[in-house]
BALOBA-1460 file (C-alpha; in Angstrom, 3 decimals):
// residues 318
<rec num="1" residu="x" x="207.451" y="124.174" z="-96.971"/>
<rec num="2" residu="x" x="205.687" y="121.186" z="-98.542"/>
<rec num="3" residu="x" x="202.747" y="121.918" z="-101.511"/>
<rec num="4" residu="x" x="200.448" y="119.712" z="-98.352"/>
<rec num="5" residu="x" x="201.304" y="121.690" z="-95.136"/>
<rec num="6" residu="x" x="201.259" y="124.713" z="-97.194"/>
<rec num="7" residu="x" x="197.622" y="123.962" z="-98.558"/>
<rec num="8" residu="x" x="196.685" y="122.519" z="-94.798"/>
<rec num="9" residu="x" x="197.711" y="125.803" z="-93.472"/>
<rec num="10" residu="x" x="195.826" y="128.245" z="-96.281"/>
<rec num="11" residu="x" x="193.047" y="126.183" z="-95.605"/>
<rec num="12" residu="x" x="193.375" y="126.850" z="-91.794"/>
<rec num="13" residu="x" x="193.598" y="130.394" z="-92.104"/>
<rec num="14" residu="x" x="190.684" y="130.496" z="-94.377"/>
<rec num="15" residu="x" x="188.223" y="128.669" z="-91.679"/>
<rec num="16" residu="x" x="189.428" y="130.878" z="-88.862"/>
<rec num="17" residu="x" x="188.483" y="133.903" z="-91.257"/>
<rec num="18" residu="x" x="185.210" y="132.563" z="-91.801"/>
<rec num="19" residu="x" x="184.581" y="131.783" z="-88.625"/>
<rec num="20" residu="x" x="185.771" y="135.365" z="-87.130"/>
<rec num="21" residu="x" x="183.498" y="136.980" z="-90.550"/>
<rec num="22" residu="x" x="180.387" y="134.753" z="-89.046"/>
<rec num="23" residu="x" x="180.980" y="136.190" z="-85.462"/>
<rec num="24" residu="x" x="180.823" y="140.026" z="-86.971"/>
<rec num="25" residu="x" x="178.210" y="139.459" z="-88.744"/>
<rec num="26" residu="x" x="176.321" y="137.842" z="-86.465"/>
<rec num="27" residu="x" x="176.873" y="140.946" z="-83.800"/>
<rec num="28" residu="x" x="175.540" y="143.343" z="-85.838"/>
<rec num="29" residu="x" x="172.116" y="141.149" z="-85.916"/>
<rec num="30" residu="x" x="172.086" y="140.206" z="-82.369"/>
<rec num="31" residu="x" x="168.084" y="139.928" z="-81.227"/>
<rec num="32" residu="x" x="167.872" y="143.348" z="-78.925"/>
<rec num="33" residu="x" x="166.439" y="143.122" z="-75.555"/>
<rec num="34" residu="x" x="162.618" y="143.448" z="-75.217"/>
<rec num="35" residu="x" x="162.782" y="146.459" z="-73.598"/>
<rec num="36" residu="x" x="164.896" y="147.964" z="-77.160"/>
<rec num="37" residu="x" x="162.838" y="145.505" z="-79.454"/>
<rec num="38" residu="x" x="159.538" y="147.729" z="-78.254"/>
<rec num="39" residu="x" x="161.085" y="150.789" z="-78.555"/>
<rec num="40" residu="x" x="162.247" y="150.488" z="-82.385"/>
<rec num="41" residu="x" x="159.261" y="147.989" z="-83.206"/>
<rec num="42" residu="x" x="156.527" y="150.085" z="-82.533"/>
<rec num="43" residu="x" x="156.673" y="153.597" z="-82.160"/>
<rec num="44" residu="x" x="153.838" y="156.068" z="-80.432"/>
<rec num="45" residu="x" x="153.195" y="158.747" z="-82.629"/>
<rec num="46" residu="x" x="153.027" y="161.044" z="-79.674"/>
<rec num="47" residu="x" x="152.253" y="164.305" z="-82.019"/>
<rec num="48" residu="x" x="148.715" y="162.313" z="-82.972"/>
<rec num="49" residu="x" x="147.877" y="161.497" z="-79.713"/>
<rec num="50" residu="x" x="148.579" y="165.077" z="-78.536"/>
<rec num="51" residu="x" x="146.299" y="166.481" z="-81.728"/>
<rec num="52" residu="x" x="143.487" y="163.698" z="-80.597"/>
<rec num="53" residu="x" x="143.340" y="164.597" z="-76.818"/>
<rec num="54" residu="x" x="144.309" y="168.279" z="-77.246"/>
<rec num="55" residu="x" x="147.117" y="168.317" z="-74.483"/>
<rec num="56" residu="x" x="150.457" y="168.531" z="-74.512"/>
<rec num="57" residu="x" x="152.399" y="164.755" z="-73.224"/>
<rec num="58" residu="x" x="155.335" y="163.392" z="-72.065"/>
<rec num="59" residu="x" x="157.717" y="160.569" z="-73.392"/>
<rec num="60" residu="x" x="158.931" y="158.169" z="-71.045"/>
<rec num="61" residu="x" x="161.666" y="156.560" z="-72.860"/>
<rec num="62" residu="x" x="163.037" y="154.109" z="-70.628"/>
<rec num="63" residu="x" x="159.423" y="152.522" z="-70.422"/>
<rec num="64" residu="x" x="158.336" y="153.637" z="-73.473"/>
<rec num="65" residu="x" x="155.226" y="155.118" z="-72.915"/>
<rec num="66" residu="x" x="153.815" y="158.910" z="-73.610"/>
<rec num="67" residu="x" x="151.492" y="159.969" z="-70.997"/>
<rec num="68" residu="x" x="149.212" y="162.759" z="-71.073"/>
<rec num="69" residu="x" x="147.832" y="164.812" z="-68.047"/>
<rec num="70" residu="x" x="145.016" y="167.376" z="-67.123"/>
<rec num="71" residu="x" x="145.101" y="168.682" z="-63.794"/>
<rec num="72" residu="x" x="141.586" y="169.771" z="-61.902"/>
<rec num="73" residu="x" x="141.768" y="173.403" z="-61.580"/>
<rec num="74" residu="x" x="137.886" y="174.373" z="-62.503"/>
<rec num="75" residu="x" x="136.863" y="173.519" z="-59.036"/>
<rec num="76" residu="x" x="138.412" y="174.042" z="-55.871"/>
<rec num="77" residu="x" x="138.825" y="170.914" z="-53.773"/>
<rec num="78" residu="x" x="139.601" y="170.836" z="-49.631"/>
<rec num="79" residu="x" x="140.843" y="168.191" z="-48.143"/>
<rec num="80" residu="x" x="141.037" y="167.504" z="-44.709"/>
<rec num="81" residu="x" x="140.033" y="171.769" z="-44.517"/>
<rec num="82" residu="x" x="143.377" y="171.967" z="-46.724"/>
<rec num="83" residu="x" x="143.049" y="174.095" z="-49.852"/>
<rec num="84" residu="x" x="144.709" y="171.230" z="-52.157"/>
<rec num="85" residu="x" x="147.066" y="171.836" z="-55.247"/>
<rec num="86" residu="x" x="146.646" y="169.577" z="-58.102"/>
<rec num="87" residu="x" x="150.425" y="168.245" z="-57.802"/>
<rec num="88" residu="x" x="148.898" y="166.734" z="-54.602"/>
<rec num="89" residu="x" x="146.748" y="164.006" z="-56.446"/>
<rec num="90" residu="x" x="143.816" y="165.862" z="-58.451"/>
<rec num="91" residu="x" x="145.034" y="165.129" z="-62.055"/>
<rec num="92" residu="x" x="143.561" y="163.014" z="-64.829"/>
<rec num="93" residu="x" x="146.047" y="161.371" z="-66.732"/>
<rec num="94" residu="x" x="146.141" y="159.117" z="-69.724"/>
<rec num="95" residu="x" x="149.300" y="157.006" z="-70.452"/>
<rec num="96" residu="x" x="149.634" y="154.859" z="-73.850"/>
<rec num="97" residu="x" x="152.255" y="152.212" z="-75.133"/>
<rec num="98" residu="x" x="152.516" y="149.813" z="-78.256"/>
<rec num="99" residu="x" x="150.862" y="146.731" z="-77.372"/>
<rec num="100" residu="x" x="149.978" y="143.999" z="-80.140"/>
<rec num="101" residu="x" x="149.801" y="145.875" z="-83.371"/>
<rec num="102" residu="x" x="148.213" y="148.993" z="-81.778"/>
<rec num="103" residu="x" x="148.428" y="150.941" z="-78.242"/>
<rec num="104" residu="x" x="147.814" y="149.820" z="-74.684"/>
<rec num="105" residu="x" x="145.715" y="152.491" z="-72.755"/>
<rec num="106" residu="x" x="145.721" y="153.016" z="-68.990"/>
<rec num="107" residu="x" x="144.335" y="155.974" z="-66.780"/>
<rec num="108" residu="x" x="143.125" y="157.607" z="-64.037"/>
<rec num="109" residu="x" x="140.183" y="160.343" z="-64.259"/>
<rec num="110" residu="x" x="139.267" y="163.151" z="-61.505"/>
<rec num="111" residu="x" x="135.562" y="163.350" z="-61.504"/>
<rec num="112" residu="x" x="132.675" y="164.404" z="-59.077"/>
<rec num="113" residu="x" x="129.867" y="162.776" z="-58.099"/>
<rec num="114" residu="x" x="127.511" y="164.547" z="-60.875"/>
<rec num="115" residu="x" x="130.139" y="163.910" z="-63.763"/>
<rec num="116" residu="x" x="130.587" y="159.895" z="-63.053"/>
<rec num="117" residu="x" x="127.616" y="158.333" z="-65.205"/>
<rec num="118" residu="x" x="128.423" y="160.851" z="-68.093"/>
<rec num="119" residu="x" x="131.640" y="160.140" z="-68.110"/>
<rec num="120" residu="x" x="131.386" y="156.560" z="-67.878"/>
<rec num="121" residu="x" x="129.120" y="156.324" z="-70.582"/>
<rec num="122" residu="x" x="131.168" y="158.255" z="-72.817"/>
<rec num="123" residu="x" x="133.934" y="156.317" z="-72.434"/>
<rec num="124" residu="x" x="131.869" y="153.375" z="-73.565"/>
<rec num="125" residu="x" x="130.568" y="155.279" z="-76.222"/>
<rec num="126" residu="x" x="134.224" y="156.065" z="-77.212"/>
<rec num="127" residu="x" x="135.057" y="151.486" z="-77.121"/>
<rec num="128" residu="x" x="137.030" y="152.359" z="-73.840"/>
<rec num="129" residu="x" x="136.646" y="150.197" z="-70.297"/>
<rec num="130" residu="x" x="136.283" y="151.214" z="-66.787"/>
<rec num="131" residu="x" x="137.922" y="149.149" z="-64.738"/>
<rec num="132" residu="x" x="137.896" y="150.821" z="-61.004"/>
<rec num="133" residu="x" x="135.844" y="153.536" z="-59.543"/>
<rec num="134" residu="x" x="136.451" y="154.908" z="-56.008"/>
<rec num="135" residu="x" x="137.952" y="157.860" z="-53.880"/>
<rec num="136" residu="x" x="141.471" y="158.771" z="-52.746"/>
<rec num="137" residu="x" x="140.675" y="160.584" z="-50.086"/>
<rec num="138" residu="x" x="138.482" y="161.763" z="-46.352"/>
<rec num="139" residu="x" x="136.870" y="164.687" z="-45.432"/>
<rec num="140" residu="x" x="137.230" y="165.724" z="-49.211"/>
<rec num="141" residu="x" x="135.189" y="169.379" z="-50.458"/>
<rec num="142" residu="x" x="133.514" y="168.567" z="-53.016"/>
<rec num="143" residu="x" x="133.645" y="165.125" z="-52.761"/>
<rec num="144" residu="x" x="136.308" y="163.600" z="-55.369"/>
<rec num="145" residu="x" x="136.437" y="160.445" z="-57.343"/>
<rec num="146" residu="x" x="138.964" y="158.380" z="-59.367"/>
<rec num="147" residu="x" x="137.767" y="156.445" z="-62.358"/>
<rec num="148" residu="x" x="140.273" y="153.986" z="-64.091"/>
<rec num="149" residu="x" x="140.204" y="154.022" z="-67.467"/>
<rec num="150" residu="x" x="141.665" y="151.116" z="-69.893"/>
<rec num="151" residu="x" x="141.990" y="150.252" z="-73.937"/>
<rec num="152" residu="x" x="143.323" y="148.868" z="-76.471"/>
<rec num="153" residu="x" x="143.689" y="149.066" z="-80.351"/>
<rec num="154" residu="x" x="144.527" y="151.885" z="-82.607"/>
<rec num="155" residu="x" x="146.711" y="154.501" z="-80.507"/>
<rec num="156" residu="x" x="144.954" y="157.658" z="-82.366"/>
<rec num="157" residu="x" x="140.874" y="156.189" z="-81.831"/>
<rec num="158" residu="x" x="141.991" y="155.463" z="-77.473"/>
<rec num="159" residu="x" x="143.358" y="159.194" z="-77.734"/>
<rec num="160" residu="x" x="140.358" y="160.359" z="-79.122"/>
<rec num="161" residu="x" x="138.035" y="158.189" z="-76.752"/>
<rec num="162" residu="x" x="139.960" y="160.273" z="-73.893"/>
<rec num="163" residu="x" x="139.290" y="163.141" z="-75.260"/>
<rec num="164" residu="x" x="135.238" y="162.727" z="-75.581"/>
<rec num="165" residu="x" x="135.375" y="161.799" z="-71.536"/>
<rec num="166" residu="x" x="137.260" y="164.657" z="-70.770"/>
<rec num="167" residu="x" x="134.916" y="166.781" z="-72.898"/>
<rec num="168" residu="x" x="131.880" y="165.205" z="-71.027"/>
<rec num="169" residu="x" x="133.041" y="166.508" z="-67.748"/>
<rec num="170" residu="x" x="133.825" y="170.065" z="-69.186"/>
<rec num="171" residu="x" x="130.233" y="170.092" z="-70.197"/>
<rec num="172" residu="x" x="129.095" y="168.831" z="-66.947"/>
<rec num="173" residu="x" x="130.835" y="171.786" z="-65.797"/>
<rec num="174" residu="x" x="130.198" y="174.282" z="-68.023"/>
<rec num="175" residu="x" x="126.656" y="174.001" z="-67.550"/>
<rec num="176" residu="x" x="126.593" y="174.192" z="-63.650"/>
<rec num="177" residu="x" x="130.426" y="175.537" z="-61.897"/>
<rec num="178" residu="x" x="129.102" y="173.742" z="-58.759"/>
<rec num="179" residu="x" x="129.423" y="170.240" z="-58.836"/>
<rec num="180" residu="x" x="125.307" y="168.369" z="-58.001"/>
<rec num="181" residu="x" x="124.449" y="167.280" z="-54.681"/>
<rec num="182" residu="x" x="121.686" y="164.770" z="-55.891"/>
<rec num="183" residu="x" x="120.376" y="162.401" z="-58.135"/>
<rec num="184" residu="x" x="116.683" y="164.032" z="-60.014"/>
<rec num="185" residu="x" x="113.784" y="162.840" z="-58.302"/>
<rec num="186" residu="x" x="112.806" y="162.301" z="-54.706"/>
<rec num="187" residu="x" x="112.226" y="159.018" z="-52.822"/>
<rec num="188" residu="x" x="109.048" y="158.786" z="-50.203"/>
<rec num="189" residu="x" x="109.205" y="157.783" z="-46.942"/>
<rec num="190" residu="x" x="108.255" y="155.607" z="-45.475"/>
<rec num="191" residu="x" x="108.392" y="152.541" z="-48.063"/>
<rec num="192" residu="x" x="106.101" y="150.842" z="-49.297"/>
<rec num="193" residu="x" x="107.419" y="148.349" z="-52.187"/>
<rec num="194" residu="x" x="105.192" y="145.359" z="-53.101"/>
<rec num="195" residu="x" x="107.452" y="142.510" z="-53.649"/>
<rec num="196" residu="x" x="104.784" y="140.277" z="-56.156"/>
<rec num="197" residu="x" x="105.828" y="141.773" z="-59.082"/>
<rec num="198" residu="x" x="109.359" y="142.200" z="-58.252"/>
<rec num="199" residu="x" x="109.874" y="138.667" z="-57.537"/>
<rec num="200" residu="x" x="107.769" y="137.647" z="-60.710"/>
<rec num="201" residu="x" x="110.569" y="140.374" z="-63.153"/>
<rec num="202" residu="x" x="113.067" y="139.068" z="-61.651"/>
<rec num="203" residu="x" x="112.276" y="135.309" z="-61.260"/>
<rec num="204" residu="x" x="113.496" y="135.351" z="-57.919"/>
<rec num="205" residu="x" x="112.009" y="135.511" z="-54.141"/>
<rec num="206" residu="x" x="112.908" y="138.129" z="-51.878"/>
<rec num="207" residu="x" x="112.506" y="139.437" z="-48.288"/>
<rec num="208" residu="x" x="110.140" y="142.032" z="-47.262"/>
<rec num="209" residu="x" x="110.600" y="144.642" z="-44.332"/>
<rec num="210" residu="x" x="108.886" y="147.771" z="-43.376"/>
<rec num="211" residu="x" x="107.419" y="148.278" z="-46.775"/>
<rec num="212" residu="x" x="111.372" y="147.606" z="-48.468"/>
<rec num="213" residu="x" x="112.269" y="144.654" z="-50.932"/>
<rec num="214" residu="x" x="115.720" y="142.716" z="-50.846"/>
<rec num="215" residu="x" x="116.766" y="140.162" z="-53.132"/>
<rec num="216" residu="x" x="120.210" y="137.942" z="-52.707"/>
<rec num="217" residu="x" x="122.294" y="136.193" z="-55.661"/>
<rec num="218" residu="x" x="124.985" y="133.732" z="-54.358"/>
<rec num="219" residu="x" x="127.953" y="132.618" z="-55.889"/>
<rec num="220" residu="x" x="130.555" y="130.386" z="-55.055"/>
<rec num="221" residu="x" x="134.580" y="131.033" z="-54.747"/>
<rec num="222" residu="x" x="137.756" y="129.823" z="-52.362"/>
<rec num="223" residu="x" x="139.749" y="131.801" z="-50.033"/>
<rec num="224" residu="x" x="142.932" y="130.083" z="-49.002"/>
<rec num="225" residu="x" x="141.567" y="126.868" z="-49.626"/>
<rec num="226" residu="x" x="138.279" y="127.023" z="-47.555"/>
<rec num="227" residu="x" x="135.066" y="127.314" z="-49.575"/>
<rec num="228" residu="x" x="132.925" y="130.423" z="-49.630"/>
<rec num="229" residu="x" x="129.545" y="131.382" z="-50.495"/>
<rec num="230" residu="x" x="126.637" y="133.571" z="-50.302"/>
<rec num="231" residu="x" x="126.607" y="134.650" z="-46.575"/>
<rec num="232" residu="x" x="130.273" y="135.067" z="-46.543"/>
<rec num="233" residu="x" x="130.160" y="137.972" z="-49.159"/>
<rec num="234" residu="x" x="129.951" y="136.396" z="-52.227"/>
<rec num="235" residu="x" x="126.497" y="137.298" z="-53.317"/>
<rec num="236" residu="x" x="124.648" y="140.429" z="-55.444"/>
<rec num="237" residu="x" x="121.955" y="142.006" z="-54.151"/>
<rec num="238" residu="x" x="119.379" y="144.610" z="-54.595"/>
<rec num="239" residu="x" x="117.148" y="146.479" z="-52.240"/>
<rec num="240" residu="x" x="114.064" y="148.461" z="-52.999"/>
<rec num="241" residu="x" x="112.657" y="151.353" z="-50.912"/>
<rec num="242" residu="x" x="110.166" y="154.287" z="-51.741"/>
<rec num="243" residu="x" x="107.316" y="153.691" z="-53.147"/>
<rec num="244" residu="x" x="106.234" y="151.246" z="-55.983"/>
<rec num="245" residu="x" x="106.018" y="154.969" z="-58.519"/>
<rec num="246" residu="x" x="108.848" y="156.828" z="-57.161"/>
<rec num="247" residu="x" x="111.624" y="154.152" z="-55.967"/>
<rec num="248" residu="x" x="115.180" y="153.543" z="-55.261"/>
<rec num="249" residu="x" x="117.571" y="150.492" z="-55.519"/>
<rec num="250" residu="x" x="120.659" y="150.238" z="-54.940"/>
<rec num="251" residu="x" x="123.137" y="147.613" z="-54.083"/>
<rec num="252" residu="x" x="126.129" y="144.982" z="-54.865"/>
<rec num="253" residu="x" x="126.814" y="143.503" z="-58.514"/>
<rec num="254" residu="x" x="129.424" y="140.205" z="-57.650"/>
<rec num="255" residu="x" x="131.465" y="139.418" z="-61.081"/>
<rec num="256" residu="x" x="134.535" y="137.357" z="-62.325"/>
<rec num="257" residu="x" x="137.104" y="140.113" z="-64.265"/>
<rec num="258" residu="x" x="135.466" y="138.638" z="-67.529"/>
<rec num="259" residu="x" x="131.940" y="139.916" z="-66.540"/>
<rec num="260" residu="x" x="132.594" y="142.976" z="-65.571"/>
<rec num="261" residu="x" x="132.437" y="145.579" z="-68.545"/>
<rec num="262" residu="x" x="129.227" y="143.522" z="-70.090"/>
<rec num="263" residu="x" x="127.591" y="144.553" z="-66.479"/>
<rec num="264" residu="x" x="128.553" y="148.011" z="-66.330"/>
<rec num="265" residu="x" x="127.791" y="148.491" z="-70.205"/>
<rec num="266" residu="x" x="123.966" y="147.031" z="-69.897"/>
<rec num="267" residu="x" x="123.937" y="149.215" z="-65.878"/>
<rec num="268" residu="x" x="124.534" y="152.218" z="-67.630"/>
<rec num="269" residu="x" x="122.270" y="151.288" z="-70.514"/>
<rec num="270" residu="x" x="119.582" y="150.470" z="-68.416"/>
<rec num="271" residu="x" x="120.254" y="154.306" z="-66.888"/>
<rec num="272" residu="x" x="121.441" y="152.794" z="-63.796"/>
<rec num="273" residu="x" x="124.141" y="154.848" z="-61.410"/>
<rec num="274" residu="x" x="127.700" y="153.307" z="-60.760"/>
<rec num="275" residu="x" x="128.879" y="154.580" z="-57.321"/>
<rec num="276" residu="x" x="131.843" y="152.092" z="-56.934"/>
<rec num="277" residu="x" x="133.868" y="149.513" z="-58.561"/>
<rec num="278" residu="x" x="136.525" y="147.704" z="-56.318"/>
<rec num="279" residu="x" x="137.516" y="144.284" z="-54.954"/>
<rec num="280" residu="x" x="136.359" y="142.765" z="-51.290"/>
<rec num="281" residu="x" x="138.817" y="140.261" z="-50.767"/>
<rec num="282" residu="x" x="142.648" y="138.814" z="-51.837"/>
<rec num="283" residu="x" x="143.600" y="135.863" z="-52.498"/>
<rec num="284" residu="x" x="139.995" y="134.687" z="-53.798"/>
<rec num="285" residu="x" x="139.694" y="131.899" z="-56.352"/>
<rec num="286" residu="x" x="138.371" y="132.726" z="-58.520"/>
<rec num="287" residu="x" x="138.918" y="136.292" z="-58.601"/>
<rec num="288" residu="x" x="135.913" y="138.533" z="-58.100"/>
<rec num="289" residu="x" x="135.051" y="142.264" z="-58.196"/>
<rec num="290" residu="x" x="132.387" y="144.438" z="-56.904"/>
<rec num="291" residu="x" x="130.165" y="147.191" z="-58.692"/>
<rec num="292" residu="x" x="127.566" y="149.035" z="-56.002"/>
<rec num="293" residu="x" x="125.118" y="150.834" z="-57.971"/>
<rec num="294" residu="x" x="122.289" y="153.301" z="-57.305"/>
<rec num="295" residu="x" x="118.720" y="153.725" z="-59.326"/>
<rec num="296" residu="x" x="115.781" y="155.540" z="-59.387"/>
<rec num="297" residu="x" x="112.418" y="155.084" z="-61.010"/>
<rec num="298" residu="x" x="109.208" y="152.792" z="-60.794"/>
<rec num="299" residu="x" x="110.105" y="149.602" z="-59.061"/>
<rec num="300" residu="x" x="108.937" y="147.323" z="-61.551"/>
<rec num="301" residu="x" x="110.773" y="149.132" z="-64.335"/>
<rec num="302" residu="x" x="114.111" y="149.028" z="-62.007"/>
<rec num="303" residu="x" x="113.600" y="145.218" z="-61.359"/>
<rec num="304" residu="x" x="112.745" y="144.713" z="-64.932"/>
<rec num="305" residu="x" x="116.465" y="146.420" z="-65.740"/>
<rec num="306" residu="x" x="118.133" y="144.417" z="-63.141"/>
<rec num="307" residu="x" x="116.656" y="141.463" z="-64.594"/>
<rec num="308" residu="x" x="118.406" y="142.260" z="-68.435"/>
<rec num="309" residu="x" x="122.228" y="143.540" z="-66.565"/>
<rec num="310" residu="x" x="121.580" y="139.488" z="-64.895"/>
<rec num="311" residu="x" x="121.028" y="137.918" z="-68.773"/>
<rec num="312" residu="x" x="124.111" y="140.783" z="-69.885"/>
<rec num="313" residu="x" x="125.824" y="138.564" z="-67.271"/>
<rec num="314" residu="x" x="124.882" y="135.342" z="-67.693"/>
<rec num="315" residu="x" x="125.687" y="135.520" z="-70.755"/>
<rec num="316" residu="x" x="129.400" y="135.973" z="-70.562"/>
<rec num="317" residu="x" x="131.493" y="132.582" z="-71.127"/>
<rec num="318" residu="x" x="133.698" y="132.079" z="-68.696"/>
């Protein structure tokens, strides 16, 4: 063989090494799916979640989320006159999942009527949200609710924020087995609200009727293209009965997703009662939700706190 086909074909077989070297190489160092890329990116340390909440959890690996659960067996709950098992649907449960640096936080909590407010507050107390508050079932003994919980940040501090609303309930509990049947205080009747200095704490005019007070805050939003205000739903409101000393109001907070922890933070500030938080609509532009709320107290006082959860609103940027 000539000294030039020879060196032509050493230098042939030494590209076609490279080139099958580069391939191995490159192989072993292949960018894993996301699904793999969260998995060995961020890990859970599931034993410090289980120390912060004080129960046991489960690792999902295929999603990879632990999850942590506490099923409702300190009060017996009837359903539909069925005695009903836990397994059925009366577990709290807290699930967690690397997220940005930290942990993502979702869950559902088991709470009656008398352990709502607590437990809502704690979990603000603890820097977690509430994002949905309602029930899962009719003709329910005690009455049950479900109360969303959400977070994010350090994995260990969310644990630890579960923990303190779970703790709230079992002092609810401890205290009295029976879950309440009441809000303290009682409401005369009939009413007999004067609206002057409502309107004037709450820079707004109202409507009187047979001695109650009702104020109406319209917003503006798009369903399916067709515009929608005020008298098609998309409005707060607050109505005042009792007496001026001893009242009651209670009604319908309207927010975009963005306003809606400011609101219930300065509600439950202001020691007002959250009794739902849910949607009305789909398909609404922009999206809004719905708080109801309950309160008792002098009327002037409760229009003066409905005034500062309005500013705690207005406030929000959109």
């Amino acid at each position: 063989m000539r000294p030039n086909s020879l060196f032509a074909a050493l230098l042939v077989t030494i590209v076609l090494a490279t080139i099958v070297l580069a391939t191995i190489v490159l192989a072993t160092i292949v960018v894993p799916d996301r699904q793999t890329a969260q998995a060995q990116g961020s890990k859970l340390d599931t034993a410090a979640i289980e120390q912060a909440t004080g129960l046991k959890g489960q690792l999902i690996v295929e999603e990879n989320v632990f999850k942590v659960s506490k099923p409702r067996t300190d009060v017996k709950i009837a359903v539909d006159q069925w005695a009903m098992p836990p397994f059925m649907g009366l577990g709290s449960w807290a699930a967690f999942t690397p997220a940005h640096g930290g942990a993502m936080l979702m869950g559902d909590t088991v709470v009656f009527e008398d352990e709502v407010n607590p437990a809502m507050t704690a979990a603000f107390d603890a820097g977690l949200e509430v994002t949905a508050l309602h029930n899962h079932f009719f003709f329910d003994e005690p009455r049950v609710f479900f109360m969303h919980l959400a977070g994010h940040g350090d994995a260990n501090a969310l644990a630890a924020g579960v923990k303190k609303v779970y703790d709230k309930i079992a002092e609810i509990r401890a205290a009295n087995p029976s879950p309440g049947k009441s809000f303290t205080g009682t409401i005369p009747s009939p009413s007999s609200i004067t609206a002057a200095p409502l309107e004037a704490a709450l820079g707004l005019k109202g409507q009187s009727n047979q001695g109650m007070f009702k104020i109406v805050i319209g917003r503006t939003a798009a369903m399916n293209g067709v515009p929608v205000a005020k008298e098609m739903g998309i409005n707060t409101w607050a109505s005042f009965g009792g007496s001026d000393e001893a009242a009651v109001v209670d009604g319908d907070f309207c927010m975009l997703e963005n306003e809606l922890q400011p609101v219930l933070r300065s509600m439950r500030t202001e020691g007002i009662n959250i009794v739902a938080i849910h949607q009305h609509m789909t398909h609404e532009q922009p999206r809004h939700l719905f708080l109801h709320y309950w309160g008792k107290g002098k009327a002037a006082d409760l229009a003066q706190s409905l005034k500062r959860v309005l500013d705690a609103q207005a406030a929000v940027k959109s």
